[in-house]
N, C-alpha and C positions, 0 to 999 in steps of 0.2 A: 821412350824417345832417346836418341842419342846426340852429343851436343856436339858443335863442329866443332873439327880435330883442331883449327888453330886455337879454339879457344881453352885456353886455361882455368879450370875448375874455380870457382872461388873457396877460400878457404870458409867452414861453418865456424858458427857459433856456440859456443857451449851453456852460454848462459841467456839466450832468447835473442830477438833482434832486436836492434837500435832503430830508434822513433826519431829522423832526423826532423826540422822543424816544415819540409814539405816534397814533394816530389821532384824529382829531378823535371831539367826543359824537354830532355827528348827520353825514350825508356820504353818498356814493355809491361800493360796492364795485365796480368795473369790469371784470371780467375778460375777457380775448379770448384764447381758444384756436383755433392756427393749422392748416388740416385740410388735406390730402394732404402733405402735408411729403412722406413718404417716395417716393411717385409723380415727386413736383419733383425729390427729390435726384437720387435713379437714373432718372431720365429720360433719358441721354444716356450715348456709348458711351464717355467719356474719362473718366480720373482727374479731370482737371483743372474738367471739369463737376460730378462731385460733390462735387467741394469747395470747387470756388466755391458751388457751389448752398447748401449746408452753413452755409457760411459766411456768405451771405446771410442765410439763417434766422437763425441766430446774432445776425448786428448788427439785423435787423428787433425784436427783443425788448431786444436790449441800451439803457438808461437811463441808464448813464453816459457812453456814449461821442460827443461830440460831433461828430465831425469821421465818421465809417460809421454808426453808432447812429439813436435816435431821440430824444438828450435834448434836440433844439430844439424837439420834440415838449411836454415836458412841461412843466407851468407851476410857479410855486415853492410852489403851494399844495395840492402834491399829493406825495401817498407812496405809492413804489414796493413792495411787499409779494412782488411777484415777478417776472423779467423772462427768464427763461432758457428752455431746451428746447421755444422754439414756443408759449411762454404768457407773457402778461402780467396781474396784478393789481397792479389799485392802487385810491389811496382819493381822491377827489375833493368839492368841497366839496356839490356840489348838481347837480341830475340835465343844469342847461346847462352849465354845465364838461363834466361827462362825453358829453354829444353833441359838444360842440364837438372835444372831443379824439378821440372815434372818430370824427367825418368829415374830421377831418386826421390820424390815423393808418390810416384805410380809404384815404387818398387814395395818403398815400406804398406802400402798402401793393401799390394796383395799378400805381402807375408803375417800384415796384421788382421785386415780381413776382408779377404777375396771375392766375397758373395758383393761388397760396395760395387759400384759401380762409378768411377770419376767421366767427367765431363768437365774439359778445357776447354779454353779459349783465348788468343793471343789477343792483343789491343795495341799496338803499336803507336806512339804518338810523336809530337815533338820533330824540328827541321832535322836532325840526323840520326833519326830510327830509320832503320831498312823494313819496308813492308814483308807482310804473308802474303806468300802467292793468292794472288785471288782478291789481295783484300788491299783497300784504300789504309795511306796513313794521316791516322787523324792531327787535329793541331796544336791539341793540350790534354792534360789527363783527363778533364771535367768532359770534357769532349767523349773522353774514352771512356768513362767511366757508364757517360749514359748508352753506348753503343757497348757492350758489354753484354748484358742481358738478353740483347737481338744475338751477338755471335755464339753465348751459348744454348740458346733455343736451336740454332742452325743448327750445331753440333749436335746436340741432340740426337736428331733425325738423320747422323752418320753413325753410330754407333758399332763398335766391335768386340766381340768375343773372346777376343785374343787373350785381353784379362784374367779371362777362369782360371783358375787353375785345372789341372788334369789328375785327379786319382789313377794311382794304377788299379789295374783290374784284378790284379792279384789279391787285394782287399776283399775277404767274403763277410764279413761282421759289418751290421749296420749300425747306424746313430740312432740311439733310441732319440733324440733331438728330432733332428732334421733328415734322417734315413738315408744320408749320404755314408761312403764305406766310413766305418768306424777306425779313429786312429790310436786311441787309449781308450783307457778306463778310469773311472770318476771315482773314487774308492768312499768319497764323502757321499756318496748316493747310493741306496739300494733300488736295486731294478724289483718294483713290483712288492717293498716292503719284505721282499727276503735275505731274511739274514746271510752272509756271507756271498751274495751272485749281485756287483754294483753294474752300476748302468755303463755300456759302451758307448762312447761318443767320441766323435771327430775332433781334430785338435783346436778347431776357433773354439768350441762350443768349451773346454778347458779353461781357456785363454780367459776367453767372457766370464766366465765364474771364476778365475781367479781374479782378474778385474773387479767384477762383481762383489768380492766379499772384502775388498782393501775400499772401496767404493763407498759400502753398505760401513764397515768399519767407521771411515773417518768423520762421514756422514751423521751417521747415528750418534756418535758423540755429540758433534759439533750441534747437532741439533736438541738433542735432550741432556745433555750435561747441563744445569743449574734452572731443568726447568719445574713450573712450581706443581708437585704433587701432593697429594696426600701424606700425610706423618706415617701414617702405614704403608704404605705402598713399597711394593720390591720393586727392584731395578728393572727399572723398563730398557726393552729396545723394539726395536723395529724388525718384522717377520722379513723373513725369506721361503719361504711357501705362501701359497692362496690358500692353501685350507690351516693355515694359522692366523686368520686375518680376523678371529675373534669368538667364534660357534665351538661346540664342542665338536670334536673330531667325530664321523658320522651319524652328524645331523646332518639334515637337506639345510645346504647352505648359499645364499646370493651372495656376490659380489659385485661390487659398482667400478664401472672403468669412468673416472671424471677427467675432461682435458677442458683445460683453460686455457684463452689466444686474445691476446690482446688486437683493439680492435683499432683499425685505421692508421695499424703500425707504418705503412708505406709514406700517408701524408704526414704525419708525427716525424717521420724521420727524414721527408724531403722538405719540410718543411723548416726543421732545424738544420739541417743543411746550408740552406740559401741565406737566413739569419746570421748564422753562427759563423757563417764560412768567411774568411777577408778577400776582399773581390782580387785583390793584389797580390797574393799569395796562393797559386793553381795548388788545386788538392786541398787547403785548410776545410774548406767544408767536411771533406770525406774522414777527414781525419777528426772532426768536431762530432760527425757523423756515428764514427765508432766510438767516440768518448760516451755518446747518449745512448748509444747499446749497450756497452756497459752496467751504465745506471738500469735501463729496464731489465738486463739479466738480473743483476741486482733485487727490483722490486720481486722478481720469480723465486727466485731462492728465498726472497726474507718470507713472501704466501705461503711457501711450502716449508720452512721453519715454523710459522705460527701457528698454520695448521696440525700439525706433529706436536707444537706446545699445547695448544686448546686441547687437543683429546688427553693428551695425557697431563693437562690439570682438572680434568672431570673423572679424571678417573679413581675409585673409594676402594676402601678393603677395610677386612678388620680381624681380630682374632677367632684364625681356625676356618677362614672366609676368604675363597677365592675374589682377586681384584674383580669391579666390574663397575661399567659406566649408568648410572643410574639414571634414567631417561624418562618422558611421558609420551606417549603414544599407544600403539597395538602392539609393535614392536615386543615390549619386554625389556629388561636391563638386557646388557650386551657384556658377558663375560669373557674376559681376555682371558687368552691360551698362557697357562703356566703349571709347567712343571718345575714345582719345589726341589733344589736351591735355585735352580735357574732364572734368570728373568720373565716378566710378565711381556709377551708381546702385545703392544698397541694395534687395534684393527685399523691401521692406515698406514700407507707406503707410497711416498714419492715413487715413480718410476722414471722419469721422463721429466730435469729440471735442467732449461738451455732459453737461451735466449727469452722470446716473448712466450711460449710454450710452458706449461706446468701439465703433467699427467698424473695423476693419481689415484692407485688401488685402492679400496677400504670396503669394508662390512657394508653391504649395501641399504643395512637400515641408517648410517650415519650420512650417507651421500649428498640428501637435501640443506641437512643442518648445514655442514659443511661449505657447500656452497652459498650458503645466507649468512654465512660467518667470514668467508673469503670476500663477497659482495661488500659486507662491512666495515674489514680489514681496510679494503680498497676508498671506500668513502668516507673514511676519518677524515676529520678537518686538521691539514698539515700544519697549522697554525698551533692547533690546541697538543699535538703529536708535539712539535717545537726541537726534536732531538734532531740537529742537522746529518747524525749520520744514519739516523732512518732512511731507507730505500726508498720511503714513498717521499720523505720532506726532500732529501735529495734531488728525487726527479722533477718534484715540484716545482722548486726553486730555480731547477738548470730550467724548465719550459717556460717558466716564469719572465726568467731575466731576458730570454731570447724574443719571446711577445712583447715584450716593455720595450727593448730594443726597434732604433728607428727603423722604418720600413723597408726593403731596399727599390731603389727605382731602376725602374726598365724592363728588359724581361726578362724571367728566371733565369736559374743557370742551368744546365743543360744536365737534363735527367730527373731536374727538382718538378716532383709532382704539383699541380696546379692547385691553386687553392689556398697555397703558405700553411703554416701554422696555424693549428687546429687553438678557437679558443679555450681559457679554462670554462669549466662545466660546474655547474652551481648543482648542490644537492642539499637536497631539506632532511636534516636528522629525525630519529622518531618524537624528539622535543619540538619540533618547531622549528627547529633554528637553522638558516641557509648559509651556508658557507661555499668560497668558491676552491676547486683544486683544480691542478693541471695533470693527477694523476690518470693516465687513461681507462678509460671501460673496457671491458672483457667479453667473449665471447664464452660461452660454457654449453657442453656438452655433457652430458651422464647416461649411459648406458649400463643395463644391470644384466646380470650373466650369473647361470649357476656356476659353481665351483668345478672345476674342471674340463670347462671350455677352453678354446685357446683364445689366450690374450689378441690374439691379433683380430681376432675376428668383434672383441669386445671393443677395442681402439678403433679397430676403422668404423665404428658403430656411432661412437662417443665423436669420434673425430668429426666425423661424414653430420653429426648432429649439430656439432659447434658451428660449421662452417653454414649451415642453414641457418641456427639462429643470426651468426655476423650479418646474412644476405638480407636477410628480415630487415633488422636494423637497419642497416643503409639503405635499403630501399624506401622504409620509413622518415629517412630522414631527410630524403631528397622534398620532401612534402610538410614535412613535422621539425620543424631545426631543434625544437626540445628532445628527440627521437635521439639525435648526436650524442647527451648528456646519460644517454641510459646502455645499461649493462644488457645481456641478451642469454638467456637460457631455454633450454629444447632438454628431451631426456626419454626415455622411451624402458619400459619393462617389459618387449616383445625381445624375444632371439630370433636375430632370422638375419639375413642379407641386408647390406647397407640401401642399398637400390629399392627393396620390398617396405623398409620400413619406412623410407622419404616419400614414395607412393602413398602409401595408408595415410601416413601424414596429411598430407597433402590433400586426398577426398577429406578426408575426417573437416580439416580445414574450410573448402568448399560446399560442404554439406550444408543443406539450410536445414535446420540451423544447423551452425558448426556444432563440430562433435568431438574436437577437441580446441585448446587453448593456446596452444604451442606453434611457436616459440612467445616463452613471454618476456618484458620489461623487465630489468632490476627492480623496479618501483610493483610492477606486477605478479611478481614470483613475492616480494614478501607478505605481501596483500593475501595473496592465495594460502601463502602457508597457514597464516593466522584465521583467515575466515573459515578454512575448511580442515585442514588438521592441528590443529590447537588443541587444548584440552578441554574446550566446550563446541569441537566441530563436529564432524561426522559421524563420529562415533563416542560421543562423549561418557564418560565413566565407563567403557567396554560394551555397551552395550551388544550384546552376542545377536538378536533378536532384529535389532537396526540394522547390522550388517548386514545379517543373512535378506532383510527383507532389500537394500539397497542392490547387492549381487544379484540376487536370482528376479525382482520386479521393476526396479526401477531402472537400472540398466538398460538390459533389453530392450526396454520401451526408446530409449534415450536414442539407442544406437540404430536403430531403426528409424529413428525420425518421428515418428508418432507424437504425439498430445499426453503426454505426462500429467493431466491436469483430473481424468477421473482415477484413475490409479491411485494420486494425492489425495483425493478426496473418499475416495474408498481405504486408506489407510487409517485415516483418519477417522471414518467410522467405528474403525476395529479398533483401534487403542481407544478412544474417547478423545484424543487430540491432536492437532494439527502435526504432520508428519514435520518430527525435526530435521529440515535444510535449513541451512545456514543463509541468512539471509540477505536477498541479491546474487543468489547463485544462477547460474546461467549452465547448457545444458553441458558447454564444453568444457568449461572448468569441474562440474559433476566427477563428468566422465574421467576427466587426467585424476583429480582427488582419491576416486575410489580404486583406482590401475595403483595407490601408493600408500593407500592406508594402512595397509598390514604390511607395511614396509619404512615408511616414517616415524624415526622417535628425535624428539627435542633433549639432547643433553646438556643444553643450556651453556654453551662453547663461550658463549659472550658473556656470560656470568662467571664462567672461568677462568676467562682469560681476558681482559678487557681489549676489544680492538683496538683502542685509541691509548695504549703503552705503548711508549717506542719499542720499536722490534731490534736498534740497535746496530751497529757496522755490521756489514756480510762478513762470516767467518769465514776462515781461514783452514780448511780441510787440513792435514799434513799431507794426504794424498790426494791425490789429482782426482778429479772427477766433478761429475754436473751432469749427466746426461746427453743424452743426442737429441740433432734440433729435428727436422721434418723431411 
């Protein structure tokens, strides 16, 4: 966009913008929301693509970061109100500021990367804003802020092309990426494992892995420098391939795509809003608003640091002995990828750490722990945690003080979702003991995918899971107000179409009886783990003979619907005793159990690594990155 001729550019900032103490009376609300994000990320077949890609998105929205960021972007007479997970809002003095800055943020926007797609939207407010054609000016920012979301849905559904970029045609070499004309060569990569012939690729797909690997650098530090390993152990890091995520290099290898989303984040945040905000001061909410984002980005990084810590304090070695995570289940120990002197890669990989959003790669035998171990992270009593600059006693504290606060009278403010502030949530430890937190519950997804499938098809898998469990849950809750208080996991070991496996679902669900269990409760995913793959569940001491007869007899029957009941008792005749199922098993938990047995192992994360240790202030990367939000 071009900005009118009388108006004079403002000058930028080199060192991020200034946080004045609220919005101007009259101004221009600006919001751009960033559209295929998720298509961008997982477009390419390496770790190291999606998290450059990730991380691109990330510094495209980032306002303070000078040097990756875009605060040379913004001018001193503007306030930032959001700048995270793929969206930027802010407030700008009049409707030329605000063109002039989207067609210098449209600009950087396609030189960094063109495949995004932005979606604006003007918000005019305040007695001496001049309107958009077409469009009413509202009376205050609060005002604008909840009409916002309607104007860029509008947008939306105008969308143009004009953004692409244009290869020439002269280009005959493809992207082994994305198949688009190729514009270099990646010289860190061989095409196809031959030596001296590296892979052609287009210049974002560059761009992203050099991102990627300054990313993965700061990252990898920040998160395993001083954390507790073995006396023997080599220097760990974090993979940048999927088939270094822990197998030996050609073995038949699984991988798990797990994403975690926190849940009810809309009312958590309109609800601290209307609290937090001073009725006399327009905007303080929005601005209290982003200070409580923060915190929950916060709480997403410190998951995905302690997940990174757990595995690699369960990790052993010894002399003349490759490292490996010593486990119980069908599984087997889980030997991590290492070529002597080099470092030992850990089978786990943030890919995707932004706002309420954590995505995470790893060995798909660790996937379940994992998530029983992030479940536990999240339900530590912040009390007994005590370190104020723990992420969770943090959030705790700020949702805390804002429910204790008195209640406001009249009606909301304008965009604050109904309901206020969710309360804190009481959870019972495995002792007994109930304690209350205002940390929120989580949605989870895990999808498992052989090694060298494309990641995007494993993400919208896990993702498309997550958001089914979340639905579960509040719809549970509409009925069950204890329903509120619990965590929500879904997970699937089929490849196929996001669309075919929510179907299956679905009947399995329906089926009398059900046929399968999913989605289940925080309180119900641990329940399940322990009664059926533990080390006296389904297959207790290996039984080779149980399995085979569980797969190929009792299955079937299961899935079919049929009467399970002479089968049991013909089993029973043949060994001499009562066929071992774990008891109170039911046919749909059976069925999810046995889809995981030869795929779940306990490395005992929480004896590793104590959940309830402070996790400590968010570090401090030297380089920029976090991820992209959704």
């Amino acid at each position: 966009m071009i900005h009118a001729p009388e108006h004079r550019p403002p000058e930028p900032r080199a060192n991020g913008p200034r946080t004045p103490a609220g919005p101007p009376g009259s101004g221009v609300l600006l919001g751009v929301d960033l559209r295929g994000i998720q298509a961008y990320v997982y477009s390419g077949r390496r770790i190291l693509d999606a998290v450059g890609r990730a991380a691109l998105v990330a510094e495209l929205t980032d306002t303070a970061d000078p040097v990756h960021g875009v605060a040379d972007l913004v001018p001193e007479d503007c306030l930032v109100l959001r700048d995270a997970g793929g969206a930027l809002t802010v407030v700008l003095p009049d409707l030329a500021a605000a063109r002039y800055f989207t067609a210098r943020y449209t600009r950087r926007l396609r030189e960094r990367a063109g495949e995004l797609t932005p979606v604006v939207a003007f918000v005019p407010y305040g007695p001496r804003a001049l309107p958009v054609p077409g469009e009413a000016v509202l009376p205050d920012v609060d005002t604008a802020l909840a009409e916002l979301p309607v104007r860029l849905r509008r947008a939306r559904r105008h969308m143009s092309a004009l953004h692409t970029p244009a290869h020439g045609y002269g280009i005959t070499a493809v992207c082994s990426v994305s198949g688009a004309p190729a514009e270099s060569v990646d010289s860190s990569r061989p095409l196809d494992d031959r030596a001296g012939v590296y892979e052609r690729v287009a210049a974002d797909v560059v761009r992203a892995r050099g991102i990627g690997r300054r990313w993965h650098r700061a990252h990898g530090d920040a998160w395993l420098t001083g954390a507790d390993t073995d006396a023997g152990t080599p220097e760990l890091a974090l993979p940048m391939e999927v088939d270094r995520l822990g197998r030996d290099r050609g073995d038949v290898s699984r991988v798990a795509v797990v994403h975690l989303d926190v849940n009810g984040l809309g009312a958590i945040l309109g609800g601290y809003r209307e609290r937090a905000g001073d009725p006399g001061v327009p905007g303080s909410g929005a601005l209290a608003q982003r200070a409580l984002s923060t915190r929950i980005a916060g709480l997403t990084e410190g998951l995905a640091r302690v997940l990174v810590r757990a595995v690699a304090a369960a990790v052993r070695t010894g002399p003349g002995r490759r490292p490996v995570i010593p486990v119980t289940g069908g599984g087997g120990p889980i030997t991590l990828d290492h070529e002597p002197p080099g470092p030992a890669r850990l089978p786990v990989r943030p890919i995707v750490v932004a706002g309420d959003d954590l995505t995470v790669l790893c060995d798909a035998r660790l996937a379940l722990s994992m998530v029983r171990y992030a479940l536990e992270w999240l339900d530590s009593d912040p009390e007994l945690v005590g370190d104020p600059e723990d992420p969770r006693v943090a959030l705790h504290r700020a949702l805390a003080a804002a429910q204790d606060a008195d209640r406001p009278t009249g009606p909301p403010a304008p965009g604050t979702q109904a309901g206020g502030l969710p309360d804190g949530r009481t959870v019972v430890a495995a002792d007994g003991r109930r304690h209350t937190t205002f940390v929120p519950t989580v949605g989870v997804g895990v999808a498992v995918q052989p090694v060298g499938a494309p990641l995007s098809l494993g993400y919208d898998l896990c993702e498309a899971l997550c958001r089914l469990a979340k639905d579960r849950r509040a719809a549970a809750a509409d009925s069950d107000p204890a329903a509120a208080g619990e965590h929500s996991v879904a997970w699937t070991t089929r490849f196929d179409g996001a669309d075919r496996i929510l179907d299956r679902m679905e009947r399995a669900r329906r089926a009398e009886p059900a046929r399968t269990a999913l989605p289940m409760t925080g309180t119900a995913f641990n329940r399940f783990l322990d009664r059926y793959l533990s080390s006296d569940g389904l297959v207790a001491d290996d039984d080779s003979r149980h399995r085979g007869w569980l797969v190929s007899a009792l299955v079937p029957l299961l899935e079919s619907g049929a009467d399970p009941g002479p089968e049991l008792a013909r089993r029973a005749r043949v060994t001499g005793r009562a066929a071992a199922l774990p008891e109170g098993w039911t046919p749909g938990e059976l069925l999810d159990a046995v889809g995981v047995m030869d795929l779940y192992t306990d490395p005992g994360l929480s004896g590793a690594l104590d959940p309830r240790r402070p996790a400590g202030p968010r570090p401090r990367p030297s380089a920029s990155g976090g991820g992209g939000g959704r």
